[in-house]
C-alpha positions, 0 to 999 in steps of 0.5 A: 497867402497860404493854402488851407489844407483839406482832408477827405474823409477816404485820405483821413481813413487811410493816414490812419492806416499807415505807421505813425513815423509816414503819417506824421512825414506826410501830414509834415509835408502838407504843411510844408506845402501850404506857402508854396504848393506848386514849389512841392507838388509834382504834376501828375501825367494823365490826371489834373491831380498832383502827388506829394511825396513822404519817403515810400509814402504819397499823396495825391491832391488836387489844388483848387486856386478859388478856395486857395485850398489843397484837396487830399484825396488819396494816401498810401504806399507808393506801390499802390497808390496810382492803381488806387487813384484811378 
């Protein structure tokens, strides 16, 4: 069964922000992640969360197994976005 995917009003400001070639990458990806997210998602060190990446470009989500859904909570440049996510 696939995962829902769902947008957190931060994370949708922030896709908006982006240029439209990483928006799309990433919103690519998440659909991408939907079948199989464990296969896609990489665990991050320190935080029950987990990034996608898009190129430059990440998201960090969280998987909520009960919903089956895959939570964003984050988007933005890779230089930034961990400093961001605390």
């Amino acid at each position: 069964m696939a995962y829902t995917i769902k947008w957190r009003p931060k994370a949708l400001a922030e896709l908006r922000k982006l240029p439209n070639i990483a928006a799309k990458r990433i919103v690519q990806k998440m659909d991408s992640a939907k079948n199989d997210p464990h296969h896609f998602l990489d665990k991050l060190v320190g935080d029950p969360g987990y990034k996608i990446r898009a190129g430059d470009y990440r998201a960090i989500v969280d998987i909520i197994e009960e919903e089956k859904a895959i939570a964003v909570r984050i988007v933005g440049h890779r230089k930034n976005i961990y400093q961001r996510n605390l």
